[in-house]
C-alpha positions in Angstrom: 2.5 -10.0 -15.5 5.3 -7.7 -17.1 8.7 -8.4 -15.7 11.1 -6.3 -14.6 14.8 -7.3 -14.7 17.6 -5.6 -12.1 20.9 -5.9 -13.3 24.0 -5.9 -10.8 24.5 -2.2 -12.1 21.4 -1.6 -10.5 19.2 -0.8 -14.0 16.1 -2.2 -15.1 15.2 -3.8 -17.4 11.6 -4.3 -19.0 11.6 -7.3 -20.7 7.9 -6.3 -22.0 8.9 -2.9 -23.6 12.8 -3.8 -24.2 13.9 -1.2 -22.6 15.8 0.0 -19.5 13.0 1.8 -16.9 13.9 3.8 -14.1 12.2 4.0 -10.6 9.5 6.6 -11.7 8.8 4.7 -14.6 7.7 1.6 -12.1 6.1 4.3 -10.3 3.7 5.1 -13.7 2.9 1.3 -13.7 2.0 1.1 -10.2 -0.6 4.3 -11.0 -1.7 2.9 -14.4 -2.2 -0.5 -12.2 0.1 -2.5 -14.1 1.3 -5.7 -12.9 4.6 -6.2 -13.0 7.3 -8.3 -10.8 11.0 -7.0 -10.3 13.6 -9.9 -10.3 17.2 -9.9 -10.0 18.8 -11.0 -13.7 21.0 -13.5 -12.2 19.5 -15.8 -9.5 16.1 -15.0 -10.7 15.3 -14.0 -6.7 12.1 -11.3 -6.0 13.1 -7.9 -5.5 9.9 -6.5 -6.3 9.0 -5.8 -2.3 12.8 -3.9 -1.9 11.9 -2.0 -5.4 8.7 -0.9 -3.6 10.1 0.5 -1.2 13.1 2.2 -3.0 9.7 4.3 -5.2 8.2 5.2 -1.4 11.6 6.5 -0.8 11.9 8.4 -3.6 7.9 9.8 -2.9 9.4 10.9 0.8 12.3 12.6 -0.6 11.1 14.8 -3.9 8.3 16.2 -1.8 8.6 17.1 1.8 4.6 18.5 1.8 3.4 15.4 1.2 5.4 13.1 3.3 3.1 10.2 4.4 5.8 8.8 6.8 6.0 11.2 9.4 10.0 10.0 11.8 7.2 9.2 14.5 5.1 6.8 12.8 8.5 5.4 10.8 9.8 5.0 14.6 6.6 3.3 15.5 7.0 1.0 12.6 10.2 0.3 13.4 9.4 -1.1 16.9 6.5 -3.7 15.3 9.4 -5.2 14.3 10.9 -5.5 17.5 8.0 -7.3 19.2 8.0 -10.8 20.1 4.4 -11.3 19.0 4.2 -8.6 16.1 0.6 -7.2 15.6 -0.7 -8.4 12.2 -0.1 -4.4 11.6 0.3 -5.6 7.1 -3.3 -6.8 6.9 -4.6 -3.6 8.5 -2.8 -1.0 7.0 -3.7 -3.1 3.3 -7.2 -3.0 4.9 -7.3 0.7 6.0 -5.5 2.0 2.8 -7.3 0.3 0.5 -10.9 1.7 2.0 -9.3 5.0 1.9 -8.8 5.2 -1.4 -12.3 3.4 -2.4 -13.4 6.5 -0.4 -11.7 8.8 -2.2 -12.5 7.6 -5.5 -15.7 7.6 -4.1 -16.0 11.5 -3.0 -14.2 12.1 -6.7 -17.1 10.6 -8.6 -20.0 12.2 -5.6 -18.4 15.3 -6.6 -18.1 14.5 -10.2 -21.7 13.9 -10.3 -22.6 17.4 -8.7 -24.3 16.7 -5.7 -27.2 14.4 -7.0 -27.0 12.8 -3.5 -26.5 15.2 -0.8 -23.4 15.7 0.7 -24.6 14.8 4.5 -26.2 11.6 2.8 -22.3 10.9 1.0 -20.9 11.9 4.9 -23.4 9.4 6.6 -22.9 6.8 3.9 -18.5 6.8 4.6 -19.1 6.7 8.7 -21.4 3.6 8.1 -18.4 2.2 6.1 -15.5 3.3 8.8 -17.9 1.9 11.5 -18.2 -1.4 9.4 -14.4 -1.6 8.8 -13.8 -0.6 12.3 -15.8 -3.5 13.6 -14.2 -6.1 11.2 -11.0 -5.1 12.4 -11.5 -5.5 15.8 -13.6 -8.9 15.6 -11.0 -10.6 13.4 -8.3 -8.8 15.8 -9.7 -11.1 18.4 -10.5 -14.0 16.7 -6.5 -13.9 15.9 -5.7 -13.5 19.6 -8.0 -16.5 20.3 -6.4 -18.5 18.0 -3.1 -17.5 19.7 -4.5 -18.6 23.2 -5.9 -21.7 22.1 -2.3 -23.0 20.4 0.0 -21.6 23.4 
């Protein structure tokens, strides 16, 4: 895993490529699917998580179209945090993005392929998959609130 150093001026460092990297260049990684862990030069501490977030930032900010974060859902997010028993909200959006963007990558190579299959067979095919992943959810959703009944 490449590592990434962050210095007190705030640069980083890529000890992999020698070189100091700036937040779109972590960003290139992430798309190329490059593993890489961020750590502060001194105590040796994870930052890649705050790092992460700093490049989501950045997304939000250099284009207003294609905000993901509308201030509703950011507000809703906010109040997760505020619950005494917080949902396990990180496992389902990990869940829910990641089938979106098998989807996606899906549709691309459907499309790619010029409609061997047709496209109500490729539309019949993803509800199958949101039912299934619907129905996951909301069985281990309950198996989780079991488990919380049976150890209160």
């Amino acid at each position: 895993m490449r590592v990434i150093r962050k210095y007190a001026n705030r640069r980083l460092y890529d000890t992999e490529q020698s070189r100091y990297v700036t937040l779109e260049d972590l960003r290139s990684l992430i798309l190329e699917e490059v593993p890489f862990r961020v750590e502060d030069a001194k105590s040796g501490e994870d930052l890649t998580r705050t790092i992460l977030l700093s490049i989501i930032i950045e997304q939000e900010q250099a284009d207003g179209e294609a905000e993901v974060f509308s201030n509703d859902l950011l507000e809703q997010l906010i109040r997760v945090y505020a619950m005494s028993q917080p949902l396990p909200l990180a496992r389902y959006l990990e869940q829910g993005t990641r089938l979106m963007l098998e989807q996606q990558k899906r549709m691309q190579d459907q499309w790619q392929q010029a409609m061997r299959h047709s496209p109500m067979d490729l539309m019949r095919e993803l509800a199958e998959e949101n039912m299934r992943f619907w129905q996951n959810t909301i069985m281990h959703a309950g198996q989780n609130k079991d488990d919380d009944d049976k150890s209160s």
